[in-house]
mmCIF file of the N, C-alpha and C atoms, coordinates in Angstrom:
data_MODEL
# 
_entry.id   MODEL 
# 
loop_
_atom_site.group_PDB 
_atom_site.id 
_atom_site.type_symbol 
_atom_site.label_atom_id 
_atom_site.label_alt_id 
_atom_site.label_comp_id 
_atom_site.label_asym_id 
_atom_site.label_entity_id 
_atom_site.label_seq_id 
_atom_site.pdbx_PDB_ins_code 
_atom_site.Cartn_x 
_atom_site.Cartn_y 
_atom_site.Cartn_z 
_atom_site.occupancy 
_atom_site.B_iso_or_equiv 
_atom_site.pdbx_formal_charge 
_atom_site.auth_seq_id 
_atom_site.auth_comp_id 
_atom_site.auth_asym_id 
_atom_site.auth_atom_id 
_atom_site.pdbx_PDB_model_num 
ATOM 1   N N  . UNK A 1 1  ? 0.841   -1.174 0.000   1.00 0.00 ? 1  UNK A N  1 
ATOM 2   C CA . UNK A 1 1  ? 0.000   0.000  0.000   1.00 0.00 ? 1  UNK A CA 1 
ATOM 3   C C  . UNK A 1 1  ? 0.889   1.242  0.000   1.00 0.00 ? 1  UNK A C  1 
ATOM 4   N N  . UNK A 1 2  ? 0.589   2.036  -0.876  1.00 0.00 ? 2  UNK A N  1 
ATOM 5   C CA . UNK A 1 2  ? 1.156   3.203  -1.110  1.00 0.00 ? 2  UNK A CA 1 
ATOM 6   C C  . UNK A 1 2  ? 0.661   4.540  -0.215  1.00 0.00 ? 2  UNK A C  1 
ATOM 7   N N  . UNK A 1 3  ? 1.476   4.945  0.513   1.00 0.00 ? 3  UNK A N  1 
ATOM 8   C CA . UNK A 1 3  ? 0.626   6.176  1.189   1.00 0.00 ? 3  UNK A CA 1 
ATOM 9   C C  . UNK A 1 3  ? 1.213   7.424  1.011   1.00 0.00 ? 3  UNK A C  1 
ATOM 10  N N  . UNK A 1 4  ? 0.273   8.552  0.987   1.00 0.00 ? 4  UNK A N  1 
ATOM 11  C CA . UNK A 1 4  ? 0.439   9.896  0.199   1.00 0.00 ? 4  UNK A CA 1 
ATOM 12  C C  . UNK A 1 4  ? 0.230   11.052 1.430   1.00 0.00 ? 4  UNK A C  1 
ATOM 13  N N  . UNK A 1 5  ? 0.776   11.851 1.364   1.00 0.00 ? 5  UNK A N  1 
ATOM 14  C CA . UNK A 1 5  ? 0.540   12.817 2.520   1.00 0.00 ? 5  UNK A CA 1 
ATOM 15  C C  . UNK A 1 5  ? 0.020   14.092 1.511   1.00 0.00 ? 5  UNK A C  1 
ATOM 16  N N  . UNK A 1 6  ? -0.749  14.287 1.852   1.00 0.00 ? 6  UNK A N  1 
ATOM 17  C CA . UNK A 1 6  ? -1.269  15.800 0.982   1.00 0.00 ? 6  UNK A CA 1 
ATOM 18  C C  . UNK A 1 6  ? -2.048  17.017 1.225   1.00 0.00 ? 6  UNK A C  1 
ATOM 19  N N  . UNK A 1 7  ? -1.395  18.322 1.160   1.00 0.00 ? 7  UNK A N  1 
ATOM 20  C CA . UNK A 1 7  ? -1.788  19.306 2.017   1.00 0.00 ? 7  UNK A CA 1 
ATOM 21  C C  . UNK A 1 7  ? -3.004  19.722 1.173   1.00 0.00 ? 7  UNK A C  1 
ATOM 22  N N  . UNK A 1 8  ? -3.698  20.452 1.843   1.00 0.00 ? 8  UNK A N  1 
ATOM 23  C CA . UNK A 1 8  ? -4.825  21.370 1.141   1.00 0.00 ? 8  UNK A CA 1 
ATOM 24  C C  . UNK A 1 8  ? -4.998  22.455 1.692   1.00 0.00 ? 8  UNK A C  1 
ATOM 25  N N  . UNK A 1 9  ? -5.380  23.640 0.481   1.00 0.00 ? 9  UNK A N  1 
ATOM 26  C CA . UNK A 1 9  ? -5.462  25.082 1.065   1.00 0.00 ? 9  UNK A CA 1 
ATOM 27  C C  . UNK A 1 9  ? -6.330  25.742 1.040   1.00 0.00 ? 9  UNK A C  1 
ATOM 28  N N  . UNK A 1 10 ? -6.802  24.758 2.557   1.00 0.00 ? 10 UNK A N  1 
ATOM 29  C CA . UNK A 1 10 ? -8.196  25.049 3.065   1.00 0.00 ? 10 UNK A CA 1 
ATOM 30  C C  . UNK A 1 10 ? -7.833  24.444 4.792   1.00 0.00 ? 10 UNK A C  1 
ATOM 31  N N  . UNK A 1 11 ? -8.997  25.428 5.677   1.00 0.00 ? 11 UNK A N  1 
ATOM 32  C CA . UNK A 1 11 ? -8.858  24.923 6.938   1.00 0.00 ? 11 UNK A CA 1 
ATOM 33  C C  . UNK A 1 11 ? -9.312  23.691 7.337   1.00 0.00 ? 11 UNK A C  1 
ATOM 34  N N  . UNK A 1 12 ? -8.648  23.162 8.660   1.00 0.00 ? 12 UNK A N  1 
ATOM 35  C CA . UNK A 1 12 ? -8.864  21.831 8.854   1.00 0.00 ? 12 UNK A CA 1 
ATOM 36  C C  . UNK A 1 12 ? -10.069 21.479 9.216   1.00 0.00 ? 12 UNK A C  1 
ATOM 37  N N  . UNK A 1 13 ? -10.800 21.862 9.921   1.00 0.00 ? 13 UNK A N  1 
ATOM 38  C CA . UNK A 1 13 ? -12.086 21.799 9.647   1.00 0.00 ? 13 UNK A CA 1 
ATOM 39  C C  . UNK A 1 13 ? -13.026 21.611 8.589   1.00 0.00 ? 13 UNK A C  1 
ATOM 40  N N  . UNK A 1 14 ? -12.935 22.811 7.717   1.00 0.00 ? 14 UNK A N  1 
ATOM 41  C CA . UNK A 1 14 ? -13.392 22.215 6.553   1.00 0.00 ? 14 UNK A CA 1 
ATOM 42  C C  . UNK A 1 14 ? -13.145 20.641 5.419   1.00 0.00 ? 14 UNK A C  1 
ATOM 43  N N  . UNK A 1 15 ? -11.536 20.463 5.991   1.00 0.00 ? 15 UNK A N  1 
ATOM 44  C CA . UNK A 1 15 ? -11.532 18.957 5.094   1.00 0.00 ? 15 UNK A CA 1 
ATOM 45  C C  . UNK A 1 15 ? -11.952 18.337 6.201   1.00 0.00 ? 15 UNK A C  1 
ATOM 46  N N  . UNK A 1 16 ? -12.266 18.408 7.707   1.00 0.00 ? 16 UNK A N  1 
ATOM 47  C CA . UNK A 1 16 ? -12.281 17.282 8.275   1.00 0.00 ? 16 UNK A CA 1 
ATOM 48  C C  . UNK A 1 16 ? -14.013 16.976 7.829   1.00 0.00 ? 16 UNK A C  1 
ATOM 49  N N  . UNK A 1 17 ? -14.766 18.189 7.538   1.00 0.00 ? 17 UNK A N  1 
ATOM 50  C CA . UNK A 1 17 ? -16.344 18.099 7.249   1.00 0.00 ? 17 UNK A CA 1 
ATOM 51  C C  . UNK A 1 17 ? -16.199 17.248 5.921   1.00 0.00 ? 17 UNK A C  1 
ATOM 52  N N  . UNK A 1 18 ? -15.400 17.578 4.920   1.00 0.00 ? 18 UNK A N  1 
ATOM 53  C CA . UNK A 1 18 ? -15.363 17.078 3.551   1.00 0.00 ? 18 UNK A CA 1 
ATOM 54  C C  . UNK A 1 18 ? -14.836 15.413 3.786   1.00 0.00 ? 18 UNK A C  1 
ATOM 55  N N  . UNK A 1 19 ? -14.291 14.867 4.283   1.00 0.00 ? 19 UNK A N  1 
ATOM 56  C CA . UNK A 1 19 ? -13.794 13.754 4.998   1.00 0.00 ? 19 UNK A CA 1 
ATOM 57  C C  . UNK A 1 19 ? -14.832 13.319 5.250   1.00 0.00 ? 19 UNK A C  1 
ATOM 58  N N  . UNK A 1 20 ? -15.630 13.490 6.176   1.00 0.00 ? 20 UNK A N  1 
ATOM 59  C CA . UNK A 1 20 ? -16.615 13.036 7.473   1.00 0.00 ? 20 UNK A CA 1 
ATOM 60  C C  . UNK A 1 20 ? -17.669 12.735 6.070   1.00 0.00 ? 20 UNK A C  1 
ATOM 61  N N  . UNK A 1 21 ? -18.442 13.494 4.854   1.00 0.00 ? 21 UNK A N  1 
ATOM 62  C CA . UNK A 1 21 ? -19.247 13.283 4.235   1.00 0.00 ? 21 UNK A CA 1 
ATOM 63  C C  . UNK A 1 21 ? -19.087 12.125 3.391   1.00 0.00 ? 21 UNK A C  1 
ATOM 64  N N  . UNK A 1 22 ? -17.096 11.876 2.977   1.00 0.00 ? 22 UNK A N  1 
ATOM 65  C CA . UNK A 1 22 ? -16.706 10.964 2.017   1.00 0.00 ? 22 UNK A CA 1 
ATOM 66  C C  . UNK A 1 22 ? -16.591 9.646  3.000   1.00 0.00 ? 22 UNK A C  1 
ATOM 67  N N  . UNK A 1 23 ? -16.530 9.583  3.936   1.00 0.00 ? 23 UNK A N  1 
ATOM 68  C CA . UNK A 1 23 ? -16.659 8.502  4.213   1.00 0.00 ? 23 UNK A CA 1 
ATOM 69  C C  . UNK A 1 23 ? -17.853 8.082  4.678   1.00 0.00 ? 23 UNK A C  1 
ATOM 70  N N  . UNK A 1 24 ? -19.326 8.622  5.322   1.00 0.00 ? 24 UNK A N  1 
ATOM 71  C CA . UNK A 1 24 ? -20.562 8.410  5.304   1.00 0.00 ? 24 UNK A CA 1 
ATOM 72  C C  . UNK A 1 24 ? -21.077 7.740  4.252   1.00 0.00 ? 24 UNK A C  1 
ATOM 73  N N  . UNK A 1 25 ? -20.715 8.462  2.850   1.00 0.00 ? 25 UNK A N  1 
ATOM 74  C CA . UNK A 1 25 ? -21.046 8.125  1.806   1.00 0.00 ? 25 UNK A CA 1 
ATOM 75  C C  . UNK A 1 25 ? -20.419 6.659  1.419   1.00 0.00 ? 25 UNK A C  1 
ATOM 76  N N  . UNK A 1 26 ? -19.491 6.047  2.061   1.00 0.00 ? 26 UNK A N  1 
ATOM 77  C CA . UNK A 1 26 ? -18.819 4.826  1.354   1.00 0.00 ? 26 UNK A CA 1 
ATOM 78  C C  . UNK A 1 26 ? -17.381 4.946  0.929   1.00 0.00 ? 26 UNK A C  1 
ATOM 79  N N  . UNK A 1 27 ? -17.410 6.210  0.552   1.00 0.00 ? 27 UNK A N  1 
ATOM 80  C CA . UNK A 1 27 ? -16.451 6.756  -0.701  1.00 0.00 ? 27 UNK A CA 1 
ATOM 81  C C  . UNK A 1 27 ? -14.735 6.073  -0.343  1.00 0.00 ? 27 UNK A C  1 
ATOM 82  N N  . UNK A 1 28 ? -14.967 6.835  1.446   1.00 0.00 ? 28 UNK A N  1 
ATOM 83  C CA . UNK A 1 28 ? -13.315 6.611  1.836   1.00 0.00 ? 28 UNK A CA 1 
ATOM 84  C C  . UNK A 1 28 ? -13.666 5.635  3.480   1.00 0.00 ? 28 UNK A C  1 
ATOM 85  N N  . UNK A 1 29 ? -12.476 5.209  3.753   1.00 0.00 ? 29 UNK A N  1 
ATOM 86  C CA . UNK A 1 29 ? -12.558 4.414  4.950   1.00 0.00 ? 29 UNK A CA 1 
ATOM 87  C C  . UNK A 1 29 ? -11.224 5.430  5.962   1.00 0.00 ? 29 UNK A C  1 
ATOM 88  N N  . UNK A 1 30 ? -11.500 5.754  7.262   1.00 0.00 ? 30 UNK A N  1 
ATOM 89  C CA . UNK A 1 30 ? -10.302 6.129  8.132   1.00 0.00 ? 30 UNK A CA 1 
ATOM 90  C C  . UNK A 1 30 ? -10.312 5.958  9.533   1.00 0.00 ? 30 UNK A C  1 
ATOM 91  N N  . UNK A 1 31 ? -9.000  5.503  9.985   1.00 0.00 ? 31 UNK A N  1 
ATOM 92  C CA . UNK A 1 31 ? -8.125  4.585  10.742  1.00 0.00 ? 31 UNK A CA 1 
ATOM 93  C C  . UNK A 1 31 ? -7.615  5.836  11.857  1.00 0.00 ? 31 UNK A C  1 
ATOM 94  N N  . UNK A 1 32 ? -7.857  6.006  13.090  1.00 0.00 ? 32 UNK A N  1 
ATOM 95  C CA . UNK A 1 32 ? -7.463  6.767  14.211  1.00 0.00 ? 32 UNK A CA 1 
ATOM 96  C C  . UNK A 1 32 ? -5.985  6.074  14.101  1.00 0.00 ? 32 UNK A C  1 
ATOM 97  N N  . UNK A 1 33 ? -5.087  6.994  14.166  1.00 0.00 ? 33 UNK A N  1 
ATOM 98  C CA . UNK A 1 33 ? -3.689  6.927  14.496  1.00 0.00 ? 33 UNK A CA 1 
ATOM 99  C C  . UNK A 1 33 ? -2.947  7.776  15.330  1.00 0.00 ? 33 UNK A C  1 
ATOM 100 N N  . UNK A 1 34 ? -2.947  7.470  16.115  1.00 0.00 ? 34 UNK A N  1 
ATOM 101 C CA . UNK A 1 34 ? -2.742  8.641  17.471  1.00 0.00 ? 34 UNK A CA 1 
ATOM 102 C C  . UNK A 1 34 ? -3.594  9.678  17.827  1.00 0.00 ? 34 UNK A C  1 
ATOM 103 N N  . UNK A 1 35 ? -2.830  11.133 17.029  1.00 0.00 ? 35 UNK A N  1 
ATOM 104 C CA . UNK A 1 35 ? -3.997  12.280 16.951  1.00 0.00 ? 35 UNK A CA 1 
ATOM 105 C C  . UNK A 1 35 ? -4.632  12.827 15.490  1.00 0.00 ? 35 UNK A C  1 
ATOM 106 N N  . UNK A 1 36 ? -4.034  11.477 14.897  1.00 0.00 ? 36 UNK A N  1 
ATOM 107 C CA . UNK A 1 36 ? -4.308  11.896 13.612  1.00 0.00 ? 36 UNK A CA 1 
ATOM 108 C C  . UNK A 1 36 ? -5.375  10.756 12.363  1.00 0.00 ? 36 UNK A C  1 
ATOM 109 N N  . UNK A 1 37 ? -5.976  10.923 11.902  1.00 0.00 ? 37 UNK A N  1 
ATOM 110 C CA . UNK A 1 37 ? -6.838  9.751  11.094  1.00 0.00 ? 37 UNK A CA 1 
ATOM 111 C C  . UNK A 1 37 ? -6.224  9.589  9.977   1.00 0.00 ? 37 UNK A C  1 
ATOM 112 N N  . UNK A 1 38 ? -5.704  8.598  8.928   1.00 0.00 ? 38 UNK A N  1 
ATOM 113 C CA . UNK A 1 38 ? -5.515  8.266  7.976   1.00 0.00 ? 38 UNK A CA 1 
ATOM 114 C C  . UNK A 1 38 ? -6.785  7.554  7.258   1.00 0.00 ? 38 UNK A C  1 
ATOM 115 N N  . UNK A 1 39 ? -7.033  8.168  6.035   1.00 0.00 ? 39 UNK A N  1 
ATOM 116 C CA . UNK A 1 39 ? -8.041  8.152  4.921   1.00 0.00 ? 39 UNK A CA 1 
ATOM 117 C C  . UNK A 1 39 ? -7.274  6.984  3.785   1.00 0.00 ? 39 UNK A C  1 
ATOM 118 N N  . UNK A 1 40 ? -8.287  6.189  3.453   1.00 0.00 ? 40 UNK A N  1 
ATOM 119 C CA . UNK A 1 40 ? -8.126  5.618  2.159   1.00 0.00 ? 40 UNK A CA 1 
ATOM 120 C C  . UNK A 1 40 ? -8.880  5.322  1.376   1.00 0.00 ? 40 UNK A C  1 
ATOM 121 N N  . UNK A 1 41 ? -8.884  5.360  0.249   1.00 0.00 ? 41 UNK A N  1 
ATOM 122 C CA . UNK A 1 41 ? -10.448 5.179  -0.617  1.00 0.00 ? 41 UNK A CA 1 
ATOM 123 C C  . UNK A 1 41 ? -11.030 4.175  -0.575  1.00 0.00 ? 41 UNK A C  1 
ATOM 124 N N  . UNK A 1 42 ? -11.663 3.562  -0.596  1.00 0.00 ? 42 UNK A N  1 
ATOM 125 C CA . UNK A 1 42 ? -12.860 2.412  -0.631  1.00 0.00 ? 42 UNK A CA 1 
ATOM 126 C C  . UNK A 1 42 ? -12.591 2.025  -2.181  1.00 0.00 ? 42 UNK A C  1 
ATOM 127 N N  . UNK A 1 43 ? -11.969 0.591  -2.682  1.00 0.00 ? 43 UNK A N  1 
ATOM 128 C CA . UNK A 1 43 ? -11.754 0.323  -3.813  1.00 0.00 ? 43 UNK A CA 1 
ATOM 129 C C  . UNK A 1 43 ? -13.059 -0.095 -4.921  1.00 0.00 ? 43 UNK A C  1 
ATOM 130 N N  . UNK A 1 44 ? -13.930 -0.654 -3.684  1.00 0.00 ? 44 UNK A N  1 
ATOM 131 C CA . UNK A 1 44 ? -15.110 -1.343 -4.384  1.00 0.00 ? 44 UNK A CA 1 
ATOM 132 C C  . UNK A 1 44 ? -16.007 -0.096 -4.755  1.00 0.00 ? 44 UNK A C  1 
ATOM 133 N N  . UNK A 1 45 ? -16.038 0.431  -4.136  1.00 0.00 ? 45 UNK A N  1 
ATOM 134 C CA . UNK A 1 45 ? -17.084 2.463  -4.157  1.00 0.00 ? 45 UNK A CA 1 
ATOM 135 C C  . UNK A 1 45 ? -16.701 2.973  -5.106  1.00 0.00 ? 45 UNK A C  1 
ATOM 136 N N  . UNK A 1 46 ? -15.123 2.839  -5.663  1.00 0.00 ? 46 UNK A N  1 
ATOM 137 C CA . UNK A 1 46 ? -14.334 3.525  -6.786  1.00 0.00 ? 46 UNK A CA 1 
ATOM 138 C C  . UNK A 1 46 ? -14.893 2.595  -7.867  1.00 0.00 ? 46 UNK A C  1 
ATOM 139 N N  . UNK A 1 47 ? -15.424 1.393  -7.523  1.00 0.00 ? 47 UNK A N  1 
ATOM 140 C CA . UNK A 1 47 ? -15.315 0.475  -8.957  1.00 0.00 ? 47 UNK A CA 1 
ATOM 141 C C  . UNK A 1 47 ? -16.628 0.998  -9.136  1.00 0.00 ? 47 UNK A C  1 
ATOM 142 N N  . UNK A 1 48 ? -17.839 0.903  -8.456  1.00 0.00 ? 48 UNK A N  1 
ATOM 143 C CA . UNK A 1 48 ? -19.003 1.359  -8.500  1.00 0.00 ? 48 UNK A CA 1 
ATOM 144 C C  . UNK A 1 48 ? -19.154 2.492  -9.297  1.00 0.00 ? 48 UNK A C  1 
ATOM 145 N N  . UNK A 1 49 ? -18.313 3.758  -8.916  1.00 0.00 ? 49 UNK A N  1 
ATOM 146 C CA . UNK A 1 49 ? -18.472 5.001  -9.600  1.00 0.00 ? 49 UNK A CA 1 
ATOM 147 C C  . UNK A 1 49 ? -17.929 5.246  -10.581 1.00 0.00 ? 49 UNK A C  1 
ATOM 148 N N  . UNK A 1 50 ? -16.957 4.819  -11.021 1.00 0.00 ? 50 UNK A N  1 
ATOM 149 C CA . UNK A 1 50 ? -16.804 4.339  -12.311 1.00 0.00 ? 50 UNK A CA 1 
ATOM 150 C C  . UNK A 1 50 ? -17.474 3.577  -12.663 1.00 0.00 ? 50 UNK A C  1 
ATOM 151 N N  . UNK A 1 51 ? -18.096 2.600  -12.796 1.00 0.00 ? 51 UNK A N  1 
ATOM 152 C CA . UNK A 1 51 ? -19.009 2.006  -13.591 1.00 0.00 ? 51 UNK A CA 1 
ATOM 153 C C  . UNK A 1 51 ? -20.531 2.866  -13.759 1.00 0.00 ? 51 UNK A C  1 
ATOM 154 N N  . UNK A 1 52 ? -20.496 3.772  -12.831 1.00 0.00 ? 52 UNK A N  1 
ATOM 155 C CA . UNK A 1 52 ? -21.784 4.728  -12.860 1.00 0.00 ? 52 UNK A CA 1 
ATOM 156 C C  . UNK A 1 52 ? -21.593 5.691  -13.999 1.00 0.00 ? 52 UNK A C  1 
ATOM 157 N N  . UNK A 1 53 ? -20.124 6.203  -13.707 1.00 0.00 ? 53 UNK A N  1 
ATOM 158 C CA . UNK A 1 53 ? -19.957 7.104  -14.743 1.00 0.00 ? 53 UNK A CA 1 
ATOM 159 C C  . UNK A 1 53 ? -19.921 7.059  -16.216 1.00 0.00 ? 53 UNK A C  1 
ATOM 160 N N  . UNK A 1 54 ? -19.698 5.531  -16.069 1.00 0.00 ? 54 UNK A N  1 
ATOM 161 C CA . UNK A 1 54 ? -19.265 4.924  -17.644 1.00 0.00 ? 54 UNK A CA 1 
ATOM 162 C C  . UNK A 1 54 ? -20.564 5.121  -18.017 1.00 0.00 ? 54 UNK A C  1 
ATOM 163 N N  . UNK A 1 55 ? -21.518 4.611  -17.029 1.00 0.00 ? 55 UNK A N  1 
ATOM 164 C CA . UNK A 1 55 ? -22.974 4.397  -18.007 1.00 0.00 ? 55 UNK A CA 1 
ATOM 165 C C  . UNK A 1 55 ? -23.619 5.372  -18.615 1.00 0.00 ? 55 UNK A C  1 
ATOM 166 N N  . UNK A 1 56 ? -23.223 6.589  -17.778 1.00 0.00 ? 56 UNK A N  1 
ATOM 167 C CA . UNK A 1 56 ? -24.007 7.917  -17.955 1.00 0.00 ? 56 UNK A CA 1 
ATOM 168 C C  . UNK A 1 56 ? -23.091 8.516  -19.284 1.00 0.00 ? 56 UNK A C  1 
ATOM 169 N N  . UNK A 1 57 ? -21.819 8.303  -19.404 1.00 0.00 ? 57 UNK A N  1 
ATOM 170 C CA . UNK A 1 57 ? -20.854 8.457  -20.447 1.00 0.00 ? 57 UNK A CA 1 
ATOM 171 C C  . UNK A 1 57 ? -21.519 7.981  -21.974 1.00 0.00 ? 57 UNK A C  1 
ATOM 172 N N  . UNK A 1 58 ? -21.881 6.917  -21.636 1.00 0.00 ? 58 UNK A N  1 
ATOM 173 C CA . UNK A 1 58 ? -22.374 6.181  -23.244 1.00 0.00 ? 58 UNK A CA 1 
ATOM 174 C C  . UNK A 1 58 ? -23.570 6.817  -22.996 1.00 0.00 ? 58 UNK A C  1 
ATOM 175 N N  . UNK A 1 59 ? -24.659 6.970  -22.088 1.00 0.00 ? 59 UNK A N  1 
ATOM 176 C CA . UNK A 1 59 ? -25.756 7.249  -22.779 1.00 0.00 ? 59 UNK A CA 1 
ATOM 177 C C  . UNK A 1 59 ? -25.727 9.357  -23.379 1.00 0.00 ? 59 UNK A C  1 
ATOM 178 N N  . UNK A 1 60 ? -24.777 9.504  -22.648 1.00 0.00 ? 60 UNK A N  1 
ATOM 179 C CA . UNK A 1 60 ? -25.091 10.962 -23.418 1.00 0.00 ? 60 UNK A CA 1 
ATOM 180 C C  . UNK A 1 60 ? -24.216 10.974 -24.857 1.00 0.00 ? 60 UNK A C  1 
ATOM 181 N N  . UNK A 1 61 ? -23.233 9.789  -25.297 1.00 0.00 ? 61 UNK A N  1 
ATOM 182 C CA . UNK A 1 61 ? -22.854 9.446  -26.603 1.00 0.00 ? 61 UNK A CA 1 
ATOM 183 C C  . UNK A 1 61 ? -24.142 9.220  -27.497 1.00 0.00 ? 61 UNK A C  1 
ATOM 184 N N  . UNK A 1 62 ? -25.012 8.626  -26.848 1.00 0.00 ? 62 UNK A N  1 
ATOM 185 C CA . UNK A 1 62 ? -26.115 8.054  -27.535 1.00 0.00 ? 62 UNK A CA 1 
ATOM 186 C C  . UNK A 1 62 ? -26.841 9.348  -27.888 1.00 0.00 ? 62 UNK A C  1 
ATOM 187 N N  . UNK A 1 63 ? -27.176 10.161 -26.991 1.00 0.00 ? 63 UNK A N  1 
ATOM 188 C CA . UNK A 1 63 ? -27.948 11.060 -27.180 1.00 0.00 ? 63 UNK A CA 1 
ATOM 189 C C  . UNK A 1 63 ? -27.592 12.140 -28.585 1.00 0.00 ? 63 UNK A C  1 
ATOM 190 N N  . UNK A 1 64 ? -28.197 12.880 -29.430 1.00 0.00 ? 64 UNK A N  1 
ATOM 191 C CA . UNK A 1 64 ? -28.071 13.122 -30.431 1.00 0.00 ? 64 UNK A CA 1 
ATOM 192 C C  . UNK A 1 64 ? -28.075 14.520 -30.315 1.00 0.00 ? 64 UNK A C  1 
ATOM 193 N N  . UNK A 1 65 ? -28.247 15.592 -29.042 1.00 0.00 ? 65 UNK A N  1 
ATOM 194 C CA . UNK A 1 65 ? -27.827 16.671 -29.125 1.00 0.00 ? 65 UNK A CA 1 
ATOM 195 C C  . UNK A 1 65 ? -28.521 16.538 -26.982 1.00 0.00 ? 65 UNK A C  1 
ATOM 196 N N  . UNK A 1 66 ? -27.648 17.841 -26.544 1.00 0.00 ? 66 UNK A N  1 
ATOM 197 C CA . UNK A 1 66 ? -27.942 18.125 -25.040 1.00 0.00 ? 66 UNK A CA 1 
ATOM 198 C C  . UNK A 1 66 ? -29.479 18.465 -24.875 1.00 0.00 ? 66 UNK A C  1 
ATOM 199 N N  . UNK A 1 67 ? -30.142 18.904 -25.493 1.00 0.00 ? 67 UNK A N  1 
ATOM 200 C CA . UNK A 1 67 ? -31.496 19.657 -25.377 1.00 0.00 ? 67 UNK A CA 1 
ATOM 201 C C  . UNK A 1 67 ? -32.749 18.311 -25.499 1.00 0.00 ? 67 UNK A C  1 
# 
């Protein structure tokens, strides 16, 4: 497992809210590590949403104009 440290420029609070929604949702899974939580994505949630996206991908191929 590969792990990534990555800042964002935004307060901690706010990613910890953006966090707290992605993992409710399925999206990510995270692990208490002292004072700190480590996040990782949910592989099967990723396969899901990609396969969601794919579908919605072909059908607006299909479609013959946006309107």
């Amino acid at each position: 497992m590969e792990i990534l440290s990555i800042s964002f420029p935004l307060a901690q609070p706010t990613i910890s809210q953006h966090f707290k929604e992605l993992k409710n949702a399925g999206i990510i899974r995270g692990n208490i590590e002292g004072s700190s939580v480590c996040y990782c994505v949910d592989e099967k949630a990723m396969e899901k949403l990609q396969t969601y996206f794919a579908d919605i991908s072909i059908k607006l191929e299909n479609k013959n104009s946006c309107c």
